[in-house]
Residue, then its C-alpha position, 0 to 999 in steps of 0.5 A: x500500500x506504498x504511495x497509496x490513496x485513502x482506502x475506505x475498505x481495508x481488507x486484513x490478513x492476521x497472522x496470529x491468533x494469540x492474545x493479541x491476535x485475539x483483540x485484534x479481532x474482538x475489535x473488528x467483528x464487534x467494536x469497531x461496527x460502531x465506528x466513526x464514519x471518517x473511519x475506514x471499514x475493515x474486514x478480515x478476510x484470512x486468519x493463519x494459527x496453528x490450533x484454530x479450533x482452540x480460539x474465541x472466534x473459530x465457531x462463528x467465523x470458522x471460514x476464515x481460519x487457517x493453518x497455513x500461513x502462506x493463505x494469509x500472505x499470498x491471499x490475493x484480497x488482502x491489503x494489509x498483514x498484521x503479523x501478531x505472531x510472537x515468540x523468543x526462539x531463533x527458528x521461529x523469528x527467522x520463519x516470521x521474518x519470511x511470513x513478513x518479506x513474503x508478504x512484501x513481495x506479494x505487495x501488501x503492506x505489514x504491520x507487526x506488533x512482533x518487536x523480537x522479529x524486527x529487533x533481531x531481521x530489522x534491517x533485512x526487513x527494512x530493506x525488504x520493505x523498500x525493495x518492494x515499496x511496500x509499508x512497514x509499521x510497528x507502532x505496537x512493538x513498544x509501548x503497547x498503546x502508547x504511541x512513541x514510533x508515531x510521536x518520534x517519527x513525526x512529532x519530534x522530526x525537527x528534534x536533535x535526539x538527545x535522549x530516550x530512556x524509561x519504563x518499558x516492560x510491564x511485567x518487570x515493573x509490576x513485579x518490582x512495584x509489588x516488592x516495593x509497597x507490600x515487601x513481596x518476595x520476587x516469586x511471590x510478585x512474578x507469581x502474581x503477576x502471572x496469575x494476573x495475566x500480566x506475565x507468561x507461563x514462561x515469563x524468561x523473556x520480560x524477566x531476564x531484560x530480553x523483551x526491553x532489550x528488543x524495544x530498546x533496540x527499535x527505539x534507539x534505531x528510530x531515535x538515532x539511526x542505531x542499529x544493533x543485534x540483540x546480545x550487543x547491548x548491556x541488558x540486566x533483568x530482575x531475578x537477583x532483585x531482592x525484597x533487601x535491595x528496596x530497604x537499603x534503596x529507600x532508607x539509605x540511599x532515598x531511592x526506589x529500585x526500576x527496571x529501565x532502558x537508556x539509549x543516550x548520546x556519549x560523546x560521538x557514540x550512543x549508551x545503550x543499556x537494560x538494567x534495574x536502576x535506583x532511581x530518586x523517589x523524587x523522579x517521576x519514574x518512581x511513581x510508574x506502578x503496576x503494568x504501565x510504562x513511561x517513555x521519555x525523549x530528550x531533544x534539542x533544536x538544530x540554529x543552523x550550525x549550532x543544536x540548542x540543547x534542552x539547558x538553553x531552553x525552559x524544558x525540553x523533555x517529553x514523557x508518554x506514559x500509558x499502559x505497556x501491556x496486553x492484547x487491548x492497548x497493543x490491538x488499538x495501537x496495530x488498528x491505528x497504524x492499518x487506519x493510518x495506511x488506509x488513509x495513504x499517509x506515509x512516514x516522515x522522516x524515518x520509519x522502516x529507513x531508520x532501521x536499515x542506516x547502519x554505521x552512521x552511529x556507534x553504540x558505545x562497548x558495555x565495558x565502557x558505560x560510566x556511571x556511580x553503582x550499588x553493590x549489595x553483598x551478602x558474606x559470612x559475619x567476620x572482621x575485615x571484610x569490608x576493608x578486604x573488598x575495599x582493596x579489590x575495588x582500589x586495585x581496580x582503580x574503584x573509589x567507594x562512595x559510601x558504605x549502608x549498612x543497616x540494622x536488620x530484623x531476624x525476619x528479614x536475615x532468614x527470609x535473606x537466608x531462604x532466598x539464597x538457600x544458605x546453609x548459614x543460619x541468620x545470625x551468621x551473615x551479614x549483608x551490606x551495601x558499597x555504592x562506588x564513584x564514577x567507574x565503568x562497567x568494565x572496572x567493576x566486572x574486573x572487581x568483581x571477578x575477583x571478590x566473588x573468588x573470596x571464601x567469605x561471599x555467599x551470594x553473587x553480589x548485586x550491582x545496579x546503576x545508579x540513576x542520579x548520578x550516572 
């Protein structure tokens, strides 16, 4: 549909039939009989899954399944392919990836809510898509319905990208909320999560940092032209997150614990990153609960030769906050890119380009990101261990900021000891936490290297950024 006119009837191949897939379709055969007359009338003509029989619309729209994709993406009525498919292994991605560029050739536009398929193919599907001058839309890979790659490709075209960075995995920021406010345990939080539909059966890919990783991957492509394969950047997830982190965050360090993505101009190349972060209570990431997510973008102004940063101006900074999850908010956010083709409008300024412009940015090495860190240790209760790790840090050229250490209950130590399957009991470990000056990444790993060869560390010390000072 490149270059196309408005369309007042659009007819859809859906590939996926999923949670979002499904909303998709609540949308169409039911909702959306109540549109708006400037709305386009969409119709889906095939839907491709593998166990139709199983889903919500099979008994009554039962012509319109399929269990051969190629039906969706060869299917000569369709106009768009709305891929919803979604998965983390490698065979399958490459699969989506031939459904996506099958369908190019076939000269029909796609619009995915697939963000590990474009983070992983997204320059080959990008240039698939100009190849055969069709449209590529992914407005539903980050965010859910919050609509960032619109805002970012349109709204701020004129911006010189400084910054994008916030909340963008429901999942880990409701696990770590629940930990925050009513001191639950992380299997305790991941468990309700689950039960509350906000995490997989198998929630690896929201835990382990891998699905912000993705939508960081697309939201520094569309910011900055970056473009790098996941496993490139430095990515932290939530499993070594402990209900002891929070108290040492908030009373020491007057900080709670988020889960965040940063990509962010350094010098002449971007930092890029995934990781729990302390971040300020007086921060407004602190105050994102639950599910929802919050984007910000940082930009400043190109004066001829000169880019006004946002210091030159009164503010500068924009924040979308909305919810990041689920089959509704990611369903409005597919229908709107499909009404936004139907209606002939091309992107501006970036899009399915953005992800095929390589080398004109670096990302920086993680061994080399900067910032001050907390690390939270948990060894066996005997003198001369804080000066031991002191030298360790000094050898490594480290300098220690400040030394927590607070009084804890026998509560709190046994459920320490539970959590880490200690054989010790709670009288005899001691945890305590040394947050560090500016180092790099590099310098604490080589530290840490080393401490965790000591006889006296009973657990993986944990090390997180810290948002203030970095």
């Amino acid at each position: 549909m490149a270059n196309s006119k408005k369309k007042d009837r659009v007819k859809l191949g859906l590939l996926g039939s999923g949670t979002v897939g499904e909303a998709v379709q609540d949308f169409v055969f039911q909702d959306l009989k109540a549109r708006d007359e400037n709305d386009p009338e969409l119709e889906i003509v095939k839907i491709y899954t593998r166990h139709p029989e199983k889903k919500k619309w099979y008994s009554s729209q039962r012509n319109l399944f399929t269990t051969k994709a190629e039906e969706v993406t060869d299917h000569p009525e369709v106009d768009i392919v709305i891929e919803a498919l979604g998965s983390q292994q490698e065979k399958e991605l490459r699969t989506f990836r031939d459904y996506i560029i099958r369908s190019f050739r076939n000269g029909k536009a796609v619009v995915t809510s697939d963000k590990a398929v474009l983070a992983r193919f997204g320059k080959e599907i990008g240039s698939a898509a100009e190849r055969y001058s069709q449209e590529l839309r992914f407005e539903a890979c980050v965010g859910g319905g919050i609509p960032i790659i619109r805002s970012l490709t349109e709204s701020f075209a004129r911006e010189e990208p400084k910054a994008i960075y916030g909340i963008i995995n429901g999942t880990c920021n409701y696990v770590l909320s629940e930990m925050k406010k009513n001191g639950k345990s992380y299997e305790e939080a991941l468990r309700e999560a689950q039960e509350r539909g906000y995490a997989e059966t198998n929630p690896k890919s929201d835990t382990s940092g891998s699905d912000a990783e993705a939508k960081l991957i697309l939201l520094a492509a569309v910011t900055f032209g970056l473009h790098v394969e996941p496993g490139v950047l430095l990515r932290k997830g939530i499993e070594e997150i402990n209900a002891i982190d929070f108290l040492y965050a908030d009373r020491k360090g007057s900080c709670t614990i988020k889960h965040v993505a940063v990509a962010r101009q350094n010098g002449d190349g971007i930092q890029a990153f995934v990781s729990p972060a302390l971040v300020p209570h007086d921060h407004f990431l602190s105050a994102i609960d639950g599910s929802t997510n919050a984007i910000f973008f940082k930009g400043g102004r190109s004066e001829g030769n000169r880019t006004e940063s946002a210091n030159d101006r009164r503010d500068w900074n924009y924040v979308f906050v909305g919810p990041g999850a689920g089959g509704g908010p990611t369903a409005i956010a597919i229908l709107g890119d499909v009404c936004e083709l139907a209606r002939g409008r091309a992107r501006q300024r970036v899009g399915p380009p953005s992800l095929v412009r390589a080398g004109e940015v670096q990302v920086q090495p993680e061994d080399e990101i900067k910032g001050c860190f907390y690390i939270r240790f948990v060894v066996k209760d005997r003198a001369g261990i804080v000066g031991d790790i002191g030298q360790a840090l000094g050898r490594a050229g480290i300098n220690i900021s400040e030394i927590w250490q607070l009084t804890h209950t026998q509560d709190e130590l046994r459920a320490l000891v539970r959590s880490y399957r200690l054989t010790e009991k709670a009288g005899e470990i001691l945890p305590f936490v040394i947050t560090l000056d500016q180092a790099t990444v590099g310098q604490l790993k080589e530290a840490l290297k080393i401490i965790c060869r000591k006889s006296y560390i009973l657990a993986d010390p944990v090390w997180l950024p810290i948002w203030n000072k970095n």
